[in-house]
Every structure is written in structure tokens, then in C-alpha cells.
N, CA, C and O atoms as a GROMACS GRO file, in nm:
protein
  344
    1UNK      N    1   2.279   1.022   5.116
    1UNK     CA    2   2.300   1.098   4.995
    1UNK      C    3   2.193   1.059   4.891
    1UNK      O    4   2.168   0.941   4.869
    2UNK      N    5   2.115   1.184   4.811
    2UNK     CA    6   2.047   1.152   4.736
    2UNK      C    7   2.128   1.104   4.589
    2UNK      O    8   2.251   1.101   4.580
    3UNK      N    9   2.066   1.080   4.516
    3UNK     CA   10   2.104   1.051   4.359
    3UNK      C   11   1.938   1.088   4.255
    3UNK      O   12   1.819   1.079   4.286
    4UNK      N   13   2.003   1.128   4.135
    4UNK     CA   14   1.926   1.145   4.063
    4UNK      C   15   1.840   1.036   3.976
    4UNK      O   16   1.744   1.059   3.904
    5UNK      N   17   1.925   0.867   4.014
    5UNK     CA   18   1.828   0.837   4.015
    5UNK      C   19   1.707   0.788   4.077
    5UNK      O   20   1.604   0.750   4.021
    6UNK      N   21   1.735   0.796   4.203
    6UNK     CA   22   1.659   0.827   4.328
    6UNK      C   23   1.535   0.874   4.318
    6UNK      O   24   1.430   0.809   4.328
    7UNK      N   25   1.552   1.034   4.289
    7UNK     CA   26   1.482   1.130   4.231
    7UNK      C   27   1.379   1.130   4.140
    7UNK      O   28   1.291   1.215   4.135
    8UNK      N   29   1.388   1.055   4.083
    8UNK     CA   30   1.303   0.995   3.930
    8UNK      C   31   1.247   0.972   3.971
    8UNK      O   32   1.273   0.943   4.087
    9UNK      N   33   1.085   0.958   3.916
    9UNK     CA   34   1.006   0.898   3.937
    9UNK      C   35   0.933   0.841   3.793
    9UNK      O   36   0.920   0.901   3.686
   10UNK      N   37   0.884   0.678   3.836
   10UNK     CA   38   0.879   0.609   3.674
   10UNK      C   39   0.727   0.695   3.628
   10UNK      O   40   0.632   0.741   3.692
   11UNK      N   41   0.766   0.688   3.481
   11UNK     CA   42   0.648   0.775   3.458
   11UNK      C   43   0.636   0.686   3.330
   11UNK      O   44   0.733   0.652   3.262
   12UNK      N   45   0.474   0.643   3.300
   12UNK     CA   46   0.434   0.536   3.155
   12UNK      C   47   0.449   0.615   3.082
   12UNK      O   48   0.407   0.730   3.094
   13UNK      N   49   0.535   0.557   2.959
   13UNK     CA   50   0.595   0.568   2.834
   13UNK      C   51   0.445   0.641   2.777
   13UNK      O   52   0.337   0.604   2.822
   14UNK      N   53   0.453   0.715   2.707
   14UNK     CA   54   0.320   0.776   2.575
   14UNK      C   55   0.284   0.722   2.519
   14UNK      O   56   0.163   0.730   2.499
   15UNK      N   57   0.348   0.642   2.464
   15UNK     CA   58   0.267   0.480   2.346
   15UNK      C   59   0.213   0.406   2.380
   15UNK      O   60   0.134   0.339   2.313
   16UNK      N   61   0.237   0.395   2.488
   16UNK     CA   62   0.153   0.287   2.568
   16UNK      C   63   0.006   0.303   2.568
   16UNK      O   64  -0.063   0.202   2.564
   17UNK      N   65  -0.060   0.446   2.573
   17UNK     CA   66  -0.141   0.489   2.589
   17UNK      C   67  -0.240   0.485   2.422
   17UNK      O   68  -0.362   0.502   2.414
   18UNK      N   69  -0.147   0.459   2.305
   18UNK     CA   70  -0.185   0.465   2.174
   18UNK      C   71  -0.220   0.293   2.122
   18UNK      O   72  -0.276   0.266   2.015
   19UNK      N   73  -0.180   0.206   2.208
   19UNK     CA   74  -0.209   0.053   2.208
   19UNK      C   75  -0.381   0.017   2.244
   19UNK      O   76  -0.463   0.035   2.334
   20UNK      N   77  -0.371  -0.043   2.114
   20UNK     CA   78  -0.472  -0.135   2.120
   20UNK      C   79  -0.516  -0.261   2.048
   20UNK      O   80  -0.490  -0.262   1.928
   21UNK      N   81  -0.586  -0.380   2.103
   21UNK     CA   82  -0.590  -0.478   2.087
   21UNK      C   83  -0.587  -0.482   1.957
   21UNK      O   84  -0.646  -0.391   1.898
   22UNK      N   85  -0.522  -0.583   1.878
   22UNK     CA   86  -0.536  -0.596   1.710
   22UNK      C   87  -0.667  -0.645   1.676
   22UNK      O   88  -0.714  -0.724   1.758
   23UNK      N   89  -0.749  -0.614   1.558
   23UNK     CA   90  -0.897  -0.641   1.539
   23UNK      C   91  -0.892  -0.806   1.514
   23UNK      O   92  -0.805  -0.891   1.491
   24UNK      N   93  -1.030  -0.802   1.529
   24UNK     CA   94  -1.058  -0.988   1.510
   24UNK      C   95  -0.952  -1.015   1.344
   24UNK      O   96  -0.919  -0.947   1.246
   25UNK      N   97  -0.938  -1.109   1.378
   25UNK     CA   98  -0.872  -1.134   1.232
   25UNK      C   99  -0.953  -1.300   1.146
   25UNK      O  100  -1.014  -1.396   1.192
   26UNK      N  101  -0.907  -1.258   0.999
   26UNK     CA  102  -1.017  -1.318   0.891
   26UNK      C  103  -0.914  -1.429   0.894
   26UNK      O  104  -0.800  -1.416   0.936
   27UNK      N  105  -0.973  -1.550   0.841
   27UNK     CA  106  -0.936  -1.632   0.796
   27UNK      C  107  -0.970  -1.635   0.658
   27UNK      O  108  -1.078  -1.650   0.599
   28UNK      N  109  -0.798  -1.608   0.602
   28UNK     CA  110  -0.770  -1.626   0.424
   28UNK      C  111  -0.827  -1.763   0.387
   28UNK      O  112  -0.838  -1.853   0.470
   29UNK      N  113  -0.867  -1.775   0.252
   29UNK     CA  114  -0.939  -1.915   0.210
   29UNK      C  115  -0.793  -1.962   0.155
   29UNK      O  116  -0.767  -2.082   0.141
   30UNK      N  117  -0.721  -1.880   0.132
   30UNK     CA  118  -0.596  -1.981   0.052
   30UNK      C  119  -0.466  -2.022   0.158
   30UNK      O  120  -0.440  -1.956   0.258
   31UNK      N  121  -0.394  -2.140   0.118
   31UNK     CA  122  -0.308  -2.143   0.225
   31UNK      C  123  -0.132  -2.115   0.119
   31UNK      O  124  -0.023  -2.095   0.172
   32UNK      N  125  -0.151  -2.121   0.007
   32UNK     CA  126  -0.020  -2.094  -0.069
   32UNK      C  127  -0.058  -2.005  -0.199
   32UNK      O  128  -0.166  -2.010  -0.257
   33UNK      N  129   0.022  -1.945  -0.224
   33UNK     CA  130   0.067  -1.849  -0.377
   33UNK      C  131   0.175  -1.880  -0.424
   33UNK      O  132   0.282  -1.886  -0.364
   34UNK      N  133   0.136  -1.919  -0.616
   34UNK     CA  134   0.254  -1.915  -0.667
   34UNK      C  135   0.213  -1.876  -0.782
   34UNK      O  136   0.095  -1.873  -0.817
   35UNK      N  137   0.333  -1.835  -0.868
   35UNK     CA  138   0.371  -1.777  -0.984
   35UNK      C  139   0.322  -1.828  -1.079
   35UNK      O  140   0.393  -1.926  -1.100
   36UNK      N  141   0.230  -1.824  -1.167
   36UNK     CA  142   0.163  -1.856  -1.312
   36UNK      C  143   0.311  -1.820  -1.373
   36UNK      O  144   0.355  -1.706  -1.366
   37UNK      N  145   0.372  -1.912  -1.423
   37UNK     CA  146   0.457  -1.883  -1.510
   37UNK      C  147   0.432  -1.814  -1.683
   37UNK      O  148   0.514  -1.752  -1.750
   38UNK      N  149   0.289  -1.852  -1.718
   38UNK     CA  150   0.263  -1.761  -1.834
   38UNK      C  151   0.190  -1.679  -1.821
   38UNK      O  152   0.178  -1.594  -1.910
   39UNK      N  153   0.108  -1.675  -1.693
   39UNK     CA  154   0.054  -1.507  -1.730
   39UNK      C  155   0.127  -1.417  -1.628
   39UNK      O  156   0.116  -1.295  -1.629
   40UNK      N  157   0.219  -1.503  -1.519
   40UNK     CA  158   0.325  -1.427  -1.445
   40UNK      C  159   0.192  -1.343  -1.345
   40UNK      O  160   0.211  -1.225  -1.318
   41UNK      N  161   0.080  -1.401  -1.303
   41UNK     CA  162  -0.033  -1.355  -1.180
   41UNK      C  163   0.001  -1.436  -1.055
   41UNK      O  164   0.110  -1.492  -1.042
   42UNK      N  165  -0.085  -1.440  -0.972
   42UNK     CA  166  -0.060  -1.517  -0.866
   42UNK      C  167  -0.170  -1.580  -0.851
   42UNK      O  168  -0.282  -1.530  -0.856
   43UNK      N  169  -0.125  -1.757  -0.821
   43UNK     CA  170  -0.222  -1.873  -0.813
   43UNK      C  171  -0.250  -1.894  -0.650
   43UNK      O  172  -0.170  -1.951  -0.576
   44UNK      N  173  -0.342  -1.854  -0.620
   44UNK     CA  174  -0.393  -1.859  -0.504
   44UNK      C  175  -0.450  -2.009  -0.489
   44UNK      O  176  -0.511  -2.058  -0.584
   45UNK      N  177  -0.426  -2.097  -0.346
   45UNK     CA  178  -0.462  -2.241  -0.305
   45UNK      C  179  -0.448  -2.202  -0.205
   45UNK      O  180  -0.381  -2.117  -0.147
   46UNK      N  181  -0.610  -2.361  -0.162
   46UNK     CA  182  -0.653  -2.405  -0.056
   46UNK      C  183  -0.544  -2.490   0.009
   46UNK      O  184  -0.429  -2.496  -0.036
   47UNK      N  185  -0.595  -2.570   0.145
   47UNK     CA  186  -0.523  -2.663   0.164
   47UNK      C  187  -0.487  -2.822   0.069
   47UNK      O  188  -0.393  -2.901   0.073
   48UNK      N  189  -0.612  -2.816  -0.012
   48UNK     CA  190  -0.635  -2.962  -0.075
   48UNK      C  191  -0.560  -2.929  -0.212
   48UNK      O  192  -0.525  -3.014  -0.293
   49UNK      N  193  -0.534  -2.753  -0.229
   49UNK     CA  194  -0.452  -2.800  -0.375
   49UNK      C  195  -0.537  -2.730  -0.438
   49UNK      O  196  -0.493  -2.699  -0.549
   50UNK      N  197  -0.630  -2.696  -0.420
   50UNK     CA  198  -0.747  -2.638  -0.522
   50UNK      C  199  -0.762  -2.453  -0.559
   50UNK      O  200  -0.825  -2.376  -0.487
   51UNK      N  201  -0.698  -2.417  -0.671
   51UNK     CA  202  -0.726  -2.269  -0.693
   51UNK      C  203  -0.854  -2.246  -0.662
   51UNK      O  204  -0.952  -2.308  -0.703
   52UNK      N  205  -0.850  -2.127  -0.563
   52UNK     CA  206  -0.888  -2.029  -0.502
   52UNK      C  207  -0.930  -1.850  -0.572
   52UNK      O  208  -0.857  -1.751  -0.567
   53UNK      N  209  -1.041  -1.860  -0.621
   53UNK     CA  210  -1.080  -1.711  -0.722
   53UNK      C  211  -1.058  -1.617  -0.595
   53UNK      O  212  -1.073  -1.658  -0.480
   54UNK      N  213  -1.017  -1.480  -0.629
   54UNK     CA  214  -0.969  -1.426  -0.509
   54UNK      C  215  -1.041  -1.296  -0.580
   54UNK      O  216  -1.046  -1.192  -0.514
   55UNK      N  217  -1.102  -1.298  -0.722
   55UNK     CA  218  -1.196  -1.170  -0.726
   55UNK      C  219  -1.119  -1.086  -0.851
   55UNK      O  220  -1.005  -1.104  -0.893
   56UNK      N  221  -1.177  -1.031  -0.878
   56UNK     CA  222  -1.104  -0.957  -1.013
   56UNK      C  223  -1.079  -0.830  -0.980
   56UNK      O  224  -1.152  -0.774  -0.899
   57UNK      N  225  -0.959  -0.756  -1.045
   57UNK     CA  226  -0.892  -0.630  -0.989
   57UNK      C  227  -0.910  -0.571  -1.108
   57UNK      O  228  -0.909  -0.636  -1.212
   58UNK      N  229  -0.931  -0.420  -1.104
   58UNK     CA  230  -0.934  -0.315  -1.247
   58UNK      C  231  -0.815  -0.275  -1.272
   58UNK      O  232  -0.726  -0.256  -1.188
   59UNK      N  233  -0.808  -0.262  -1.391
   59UNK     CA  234  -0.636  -0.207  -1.423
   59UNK      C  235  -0.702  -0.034  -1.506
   59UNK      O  236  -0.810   0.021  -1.528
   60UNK      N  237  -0.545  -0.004  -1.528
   60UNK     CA  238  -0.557   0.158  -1.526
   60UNK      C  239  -0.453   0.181  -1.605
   60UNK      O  240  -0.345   0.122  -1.601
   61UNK      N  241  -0.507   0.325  -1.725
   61UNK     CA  242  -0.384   0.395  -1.790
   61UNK      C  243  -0.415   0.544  -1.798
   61UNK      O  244  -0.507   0.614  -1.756
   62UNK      N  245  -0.311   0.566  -1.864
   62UNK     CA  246  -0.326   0.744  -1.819
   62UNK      C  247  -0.214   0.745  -1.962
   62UNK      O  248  -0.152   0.664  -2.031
   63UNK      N  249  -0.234   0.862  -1.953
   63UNK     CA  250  -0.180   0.956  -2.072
   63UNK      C  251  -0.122   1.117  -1.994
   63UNK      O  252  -0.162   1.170  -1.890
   64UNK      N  253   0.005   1.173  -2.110
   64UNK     CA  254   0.038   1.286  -2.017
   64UNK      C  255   0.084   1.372  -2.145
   64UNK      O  256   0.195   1.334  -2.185
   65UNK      N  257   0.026   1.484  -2.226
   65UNK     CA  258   0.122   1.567  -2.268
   65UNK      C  259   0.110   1.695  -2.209
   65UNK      O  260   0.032   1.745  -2.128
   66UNK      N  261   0.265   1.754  -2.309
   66UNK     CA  262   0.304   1.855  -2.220
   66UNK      C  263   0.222   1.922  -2.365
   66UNK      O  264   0.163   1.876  -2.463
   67UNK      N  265   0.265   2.090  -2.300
   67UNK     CA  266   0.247   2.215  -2.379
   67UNK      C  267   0.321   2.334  -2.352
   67UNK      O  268   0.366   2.362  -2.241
   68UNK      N  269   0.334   2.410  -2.464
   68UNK     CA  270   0.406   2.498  -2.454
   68UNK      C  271   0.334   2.614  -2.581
   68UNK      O  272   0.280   2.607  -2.692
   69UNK      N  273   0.374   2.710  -2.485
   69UNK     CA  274   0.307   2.883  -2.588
   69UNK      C  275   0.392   2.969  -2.554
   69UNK      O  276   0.438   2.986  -2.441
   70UNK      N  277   0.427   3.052  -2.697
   70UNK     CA  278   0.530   3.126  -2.689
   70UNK      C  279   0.601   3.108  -2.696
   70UNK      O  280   0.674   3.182  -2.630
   71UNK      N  281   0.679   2.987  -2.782
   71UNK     CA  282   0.834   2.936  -2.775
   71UNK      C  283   0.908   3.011  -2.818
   71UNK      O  284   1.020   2.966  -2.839
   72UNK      N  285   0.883   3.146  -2.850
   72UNK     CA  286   0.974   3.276  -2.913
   72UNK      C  287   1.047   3.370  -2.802
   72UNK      O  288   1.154   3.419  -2.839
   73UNK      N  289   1.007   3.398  -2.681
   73UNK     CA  290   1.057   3.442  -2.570
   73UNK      C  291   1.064   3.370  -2.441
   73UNK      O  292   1.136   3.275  -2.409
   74UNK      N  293   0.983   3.432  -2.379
   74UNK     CA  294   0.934   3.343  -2.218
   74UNK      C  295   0.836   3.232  -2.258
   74UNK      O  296   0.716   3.258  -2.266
   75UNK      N  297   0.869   3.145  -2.277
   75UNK     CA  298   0.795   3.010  -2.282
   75UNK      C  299   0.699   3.004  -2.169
   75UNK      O  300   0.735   3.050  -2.060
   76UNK      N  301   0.575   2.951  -2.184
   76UNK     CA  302   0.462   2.920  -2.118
   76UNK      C  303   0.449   2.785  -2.105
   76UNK      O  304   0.382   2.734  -2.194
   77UNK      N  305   0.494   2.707  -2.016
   77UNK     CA  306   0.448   2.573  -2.056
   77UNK      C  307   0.343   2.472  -1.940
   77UNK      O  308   0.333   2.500  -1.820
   78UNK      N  309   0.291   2.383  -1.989
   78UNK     CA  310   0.161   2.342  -1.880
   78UNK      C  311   0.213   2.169  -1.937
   78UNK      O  312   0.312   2.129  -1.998
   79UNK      N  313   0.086   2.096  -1.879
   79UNK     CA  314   0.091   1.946  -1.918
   79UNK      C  315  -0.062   1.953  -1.940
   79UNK      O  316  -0.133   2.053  -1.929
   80UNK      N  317  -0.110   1.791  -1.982
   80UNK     CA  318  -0.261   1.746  -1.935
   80UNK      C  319  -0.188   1.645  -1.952
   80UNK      O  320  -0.078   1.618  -2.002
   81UNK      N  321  -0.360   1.541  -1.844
   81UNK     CA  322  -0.350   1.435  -1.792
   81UNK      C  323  -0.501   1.369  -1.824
   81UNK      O  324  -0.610   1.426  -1.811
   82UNK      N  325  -0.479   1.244  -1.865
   82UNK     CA  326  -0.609   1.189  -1.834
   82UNK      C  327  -0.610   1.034  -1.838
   82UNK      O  328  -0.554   0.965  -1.923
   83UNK      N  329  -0.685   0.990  -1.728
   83UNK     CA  330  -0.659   0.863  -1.734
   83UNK      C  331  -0.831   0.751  -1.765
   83UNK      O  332  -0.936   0.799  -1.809
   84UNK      N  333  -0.819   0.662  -1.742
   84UNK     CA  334  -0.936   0.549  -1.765
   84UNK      C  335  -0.893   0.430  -1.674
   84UNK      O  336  -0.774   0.400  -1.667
   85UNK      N  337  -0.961   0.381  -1.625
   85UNK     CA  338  -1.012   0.255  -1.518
   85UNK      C  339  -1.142   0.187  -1.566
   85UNK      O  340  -1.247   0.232  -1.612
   86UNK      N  341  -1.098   0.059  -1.538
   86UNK     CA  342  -1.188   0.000  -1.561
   86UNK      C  343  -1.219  -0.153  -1.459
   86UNK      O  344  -1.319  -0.223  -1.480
   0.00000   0.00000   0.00000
């Protein structure tokens, strides 16, 4: 007597086919992070204890108003946007 799972035949999973080796990987210069309690950043260290400059990041703001025309019937209304980086 046959059976269905008999019948089967194994067939490789699809993902399998989407695997690949993970790239070389970096060695981080720091071995711990902690909390600057007054500027509330993160203190990057070596093994010996020694902060670690990890590079400076740009910060960003933006602005948003709205608008509106025609507030007497069918209102028209839009926004603008504009921001700055640095």
C-alpha cells in the first residue's frame, strides 16, 4: 500500500536558496557604552577604560505650517514644510 507520504518527494525549502555567508565583520574600537548622566549621550570605551570619539552626528529641525483659503465656503487648505541640517 502506497501512502502519501511515500509519495512526496523532499524538495529544498526557497530560502535556502536566498542564504548567504554574513560579510567580513569590523572590529568596534569600543568594548562598553554608558550614559553621560549630564548630557544624557553615550560614552563610548575601550578595553583599558579610555573614551573612544566615535565621530560627530548632524542634528535636524523642520518647521510645518498649515494654510487655508476661502474660509467662507469650501475651504482650501495645504501645509509647508521646511527643514535645516547641519
Amino acid at each position: 500500500m502506497t501512502t502519501a507520504a511515500t509519495q512526496l518527494s523532499p524538495v529544498r525549502p526557497w530560502g535556502v536558496s536566498r542564504l548567504a555567508p554574513y560579510p567580513t565583520t569590523t572590529r568596534l574600537p569600543f568594548t562598553t557604552v554608558t550614559i553621560d548622566p549630564a548630557t544624557q549621550t553615550g560614552v563610548f570605551r575601550d578595553g583599558h577604560g579610555h573614551v573612544v570619539e566615535m565621530g560627530k552626528h548632524g542634528t535636524s529641525s523642520g518647521t510645518e505650517t498649515s494654510t487655508t483659503t476661502n474660509s467662507d465656503s469650501a475651504p482650501d487648505s495645504g501645509h509647508d514644510q521646511d527643514s535645516n541640517q547641519d
